[in-house]
C-alpha positions as CSV (number, residue, x, y, z in Angstrom):
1,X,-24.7,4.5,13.1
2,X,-22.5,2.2,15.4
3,X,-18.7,3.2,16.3
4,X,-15.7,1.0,17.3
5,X,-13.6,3.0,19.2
6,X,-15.3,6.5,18.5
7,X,-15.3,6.1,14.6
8,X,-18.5,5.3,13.0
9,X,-18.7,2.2,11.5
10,X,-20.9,1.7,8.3
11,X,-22.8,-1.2,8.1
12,X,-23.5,-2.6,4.5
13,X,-25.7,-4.8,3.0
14,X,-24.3,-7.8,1.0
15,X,-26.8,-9.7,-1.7
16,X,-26.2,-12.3,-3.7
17,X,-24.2,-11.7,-6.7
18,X,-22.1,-9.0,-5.1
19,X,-18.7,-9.0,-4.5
20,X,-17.4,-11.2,-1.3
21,X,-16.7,-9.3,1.9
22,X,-13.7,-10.8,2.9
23,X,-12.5,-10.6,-0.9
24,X,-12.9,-6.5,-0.2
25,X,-10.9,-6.8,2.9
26,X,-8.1,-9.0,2.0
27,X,-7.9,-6.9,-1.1
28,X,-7.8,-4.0,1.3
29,X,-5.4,-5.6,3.9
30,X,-3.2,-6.8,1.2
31,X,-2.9,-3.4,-0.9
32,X,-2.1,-2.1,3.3
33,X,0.9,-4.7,3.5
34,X,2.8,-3.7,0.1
35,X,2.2,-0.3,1.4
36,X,4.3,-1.0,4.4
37,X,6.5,-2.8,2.5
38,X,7.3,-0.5,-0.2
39,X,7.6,2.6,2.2
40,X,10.3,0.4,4.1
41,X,12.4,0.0,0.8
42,X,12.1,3.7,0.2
43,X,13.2,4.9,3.7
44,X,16.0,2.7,3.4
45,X,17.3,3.4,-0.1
46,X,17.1,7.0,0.8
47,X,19.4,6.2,4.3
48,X,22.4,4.1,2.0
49,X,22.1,6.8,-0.7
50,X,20.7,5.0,-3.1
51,X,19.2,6.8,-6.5
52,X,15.4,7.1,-7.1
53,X,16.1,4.7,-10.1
54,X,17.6,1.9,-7.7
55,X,14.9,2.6,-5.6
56,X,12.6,2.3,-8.4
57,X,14.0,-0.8,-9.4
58,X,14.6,-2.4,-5.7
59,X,10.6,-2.0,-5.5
60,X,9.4,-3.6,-9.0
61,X,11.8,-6.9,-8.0
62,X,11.1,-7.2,-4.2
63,X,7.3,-6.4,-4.7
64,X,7.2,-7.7,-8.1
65,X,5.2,-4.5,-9.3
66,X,5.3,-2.4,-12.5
67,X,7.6,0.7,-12.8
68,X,3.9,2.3,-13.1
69,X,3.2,0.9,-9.2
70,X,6.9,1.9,-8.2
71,X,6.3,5.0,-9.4
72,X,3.4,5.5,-7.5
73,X,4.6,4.3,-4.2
74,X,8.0,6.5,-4.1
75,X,5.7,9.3,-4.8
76,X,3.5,8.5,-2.1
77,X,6.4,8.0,0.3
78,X,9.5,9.5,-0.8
79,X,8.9,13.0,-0.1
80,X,7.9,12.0,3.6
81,X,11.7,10.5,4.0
82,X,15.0,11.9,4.1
């Protein structure tokens, strides 16, 4: 197995008919960015005091995601904040 910085790297096979590579990774990348994005909104409506529902709703218009997604994300993050 190769490494890239002394993690192994898995090499896969692609054929024809199976799902694009870079699709995968810009799926990957993207999902990586909201992420980031919605951990920022958290941090900061925790620091001005805001309520979980404003948070909740502050992440389903700037990320235009569903209150499912929100949900999700303030759970991921909003325990790491205070």
């Amino acid at each position: 197995m190769q490494s890239l910085h002394g993690n192994p790297i898995k090499i896969v096979s692609v054929k024809k008919g199976d799902a694009d590579m870079c699709t995968v990774f810009e799926g990957a990348r993207k999902e990586g960015v909201a992420e980031g994005e919605a951990k920022g909104i958290i941090e900061t409506g925790y620091e001005f005091g805001l309520s979980e529902d404003d948070i909740l709703t502050r992440l389903q218009k700037k990320l235009n995601i569903s209150l499912q997604k929100a949900q999700e994300y303030l759970s991921m993050f909003g325990k790491q904040t205070v």
